[in-house]
MARDO-903517 format. One line per 10 residues: number of its first residue (from 1); their letters; for each residue x, y, z of N, C-alpha, C. Coordinates in steps of 0.2 Angstrom, whole numbers. Layout:
BEGIN
NUM = A = X,Y,Z,X,Y,Z,X,Y,Z ~ ...
//
This chain:
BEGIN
1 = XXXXXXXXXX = 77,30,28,73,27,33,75,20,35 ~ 75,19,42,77,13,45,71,7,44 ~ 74,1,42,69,-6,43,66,-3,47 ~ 66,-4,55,62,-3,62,56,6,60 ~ 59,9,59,55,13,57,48,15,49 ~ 50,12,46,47,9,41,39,5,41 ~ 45,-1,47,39,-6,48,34,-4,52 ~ 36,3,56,31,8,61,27,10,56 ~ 27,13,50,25,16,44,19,12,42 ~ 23,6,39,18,2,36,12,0,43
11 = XXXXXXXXXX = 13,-2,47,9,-5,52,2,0,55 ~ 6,7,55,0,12,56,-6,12,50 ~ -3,12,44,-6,13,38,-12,6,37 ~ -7,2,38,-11,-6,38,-17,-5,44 ~ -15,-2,50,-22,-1,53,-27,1,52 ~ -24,11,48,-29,11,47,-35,11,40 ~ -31,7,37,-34,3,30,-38,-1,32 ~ -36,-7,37,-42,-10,40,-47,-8,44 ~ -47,0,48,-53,2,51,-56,7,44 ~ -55,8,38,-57,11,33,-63,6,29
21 = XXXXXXXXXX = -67,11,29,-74,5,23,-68,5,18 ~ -73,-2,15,-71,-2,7,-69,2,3 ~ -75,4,3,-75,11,-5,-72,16,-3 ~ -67,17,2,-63,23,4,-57,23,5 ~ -55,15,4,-49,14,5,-43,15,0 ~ -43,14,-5,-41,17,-13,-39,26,-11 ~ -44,29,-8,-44,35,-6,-36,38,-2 ~ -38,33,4,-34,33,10,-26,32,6 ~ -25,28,2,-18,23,-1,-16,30,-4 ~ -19,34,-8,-19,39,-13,-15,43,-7
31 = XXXXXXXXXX = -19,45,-3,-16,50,2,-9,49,5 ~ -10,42,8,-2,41,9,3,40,3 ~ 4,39,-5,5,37,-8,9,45,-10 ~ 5,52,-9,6,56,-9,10,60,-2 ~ 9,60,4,13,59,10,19,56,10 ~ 19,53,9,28,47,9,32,47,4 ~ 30,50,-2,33,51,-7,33,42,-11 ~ 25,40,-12,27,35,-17,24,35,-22 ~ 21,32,-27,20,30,-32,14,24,-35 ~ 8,29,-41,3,25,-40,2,27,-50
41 = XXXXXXXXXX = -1,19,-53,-3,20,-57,-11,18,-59 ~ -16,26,-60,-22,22,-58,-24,28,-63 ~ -31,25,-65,-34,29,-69,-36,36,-67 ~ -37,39,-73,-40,47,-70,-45,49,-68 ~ -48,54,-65,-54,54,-60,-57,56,-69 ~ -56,60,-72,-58,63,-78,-62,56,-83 ~ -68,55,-83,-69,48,-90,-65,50,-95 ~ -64,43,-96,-59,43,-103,-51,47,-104 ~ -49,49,-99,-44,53,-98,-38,47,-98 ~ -38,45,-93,-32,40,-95,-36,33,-89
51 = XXXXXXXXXX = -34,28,-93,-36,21,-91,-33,16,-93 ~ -26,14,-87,-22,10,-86,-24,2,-87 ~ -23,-5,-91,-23,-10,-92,-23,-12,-84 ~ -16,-10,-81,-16,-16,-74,-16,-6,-70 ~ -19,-8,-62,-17,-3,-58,-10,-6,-55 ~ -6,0,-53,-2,-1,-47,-2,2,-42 ~ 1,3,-36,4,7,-31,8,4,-26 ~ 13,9,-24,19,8,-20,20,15,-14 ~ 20,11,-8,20,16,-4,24,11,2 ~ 30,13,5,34,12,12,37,5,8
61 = XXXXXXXXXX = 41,6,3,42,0,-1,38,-7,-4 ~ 32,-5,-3,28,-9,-3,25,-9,-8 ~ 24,-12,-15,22,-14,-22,16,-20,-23 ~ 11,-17,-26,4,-21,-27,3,-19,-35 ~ -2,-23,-37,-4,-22,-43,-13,-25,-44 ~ -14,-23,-49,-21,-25,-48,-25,-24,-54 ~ -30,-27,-56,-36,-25,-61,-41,-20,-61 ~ -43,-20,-54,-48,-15,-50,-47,-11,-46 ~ -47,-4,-44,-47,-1,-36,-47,-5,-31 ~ -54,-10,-29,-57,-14,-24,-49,-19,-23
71 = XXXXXXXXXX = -49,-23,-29,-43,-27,-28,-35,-24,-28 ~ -35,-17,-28,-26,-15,-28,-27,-12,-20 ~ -31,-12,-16,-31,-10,-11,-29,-16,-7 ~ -35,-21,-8,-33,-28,-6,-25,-31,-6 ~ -24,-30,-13,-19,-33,-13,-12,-28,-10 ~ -12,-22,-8,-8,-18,-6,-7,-20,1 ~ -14,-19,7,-13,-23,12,-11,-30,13 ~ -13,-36,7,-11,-42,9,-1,-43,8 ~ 0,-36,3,8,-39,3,12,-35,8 ~ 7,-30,13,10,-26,19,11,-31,24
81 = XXXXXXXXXX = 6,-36,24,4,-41,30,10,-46,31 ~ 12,-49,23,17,-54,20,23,-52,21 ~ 24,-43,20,30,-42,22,34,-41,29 ~ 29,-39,33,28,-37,41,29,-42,45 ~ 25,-50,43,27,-56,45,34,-58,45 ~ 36,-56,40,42,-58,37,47,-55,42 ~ 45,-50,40,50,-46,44,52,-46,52 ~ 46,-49,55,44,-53,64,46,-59,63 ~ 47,-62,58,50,-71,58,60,-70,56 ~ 60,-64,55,68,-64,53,72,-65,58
91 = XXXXX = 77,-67,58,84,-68,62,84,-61,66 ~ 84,-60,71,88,-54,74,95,-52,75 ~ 98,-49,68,105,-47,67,109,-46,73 ~ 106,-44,77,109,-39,84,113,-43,92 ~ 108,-51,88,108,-56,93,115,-61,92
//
C-alpha cells in the first residue's frame, strides 16, 4: 500500500474516532485493527482470562501503547495525528 493511500487510511479512521464517544472508541480501533489486517494486544473480554501488563495496538502502521483502553485509544490517535503532520511537513520527493 502506497504512503498517499495509507494516509487516506489513517485520516478517515482519525475522523472517525474523533466523531466516536469515548467508551466506544477502543471498540471502533478493534474493528479496524481487524479489517486492515493489524495487531492488538489487549485484555480479554472473559474476567480473568488474560490481562496484559501494557495494552498495545497497531493499525495503518501506526503503533500505540498504553495502560488503559481510555488511554491506548488516545494515544493511538495522538501518534496518528504526529504522524499525518509529519508527513504534510515533509519534502515533496516529486518536486
Amino acid at each position: 500500500m502506497g504512503d498517499h493511500i495509507r494516509n487516506i487510511l489513517i485520516r478517515a479512521l482519525l475522523a472517525e474516532l474523533e466523531m466516536t464517544p469515548q467508551a466506544r472508541r477502543m471498540d471502533a480501533l478493534k474493528e479496524a485493527v481487524i479489517e486492515a489486517g493489524g495487531r492488538c494486544d489487549l485484555p480479554s473480554d472473559a474476567p480473568g482470562a488474560y490481562n496484559p501488563a501494557l495494552l498495545s495496538v497497531q493499525v495503518f502502521g501506526i503503533y500505540a501503547m498504553a495502560e488503559t483502553l481510555d488511554e491506548l485509544a488516545r494515544n493511538w490517535m495522538r501518534a496518528a495525528r504526529n504522524m499525518l503532520e509529519a508527513a504534510d511537513n515533509a519534502p515533496n520527493e516529486a518536486a
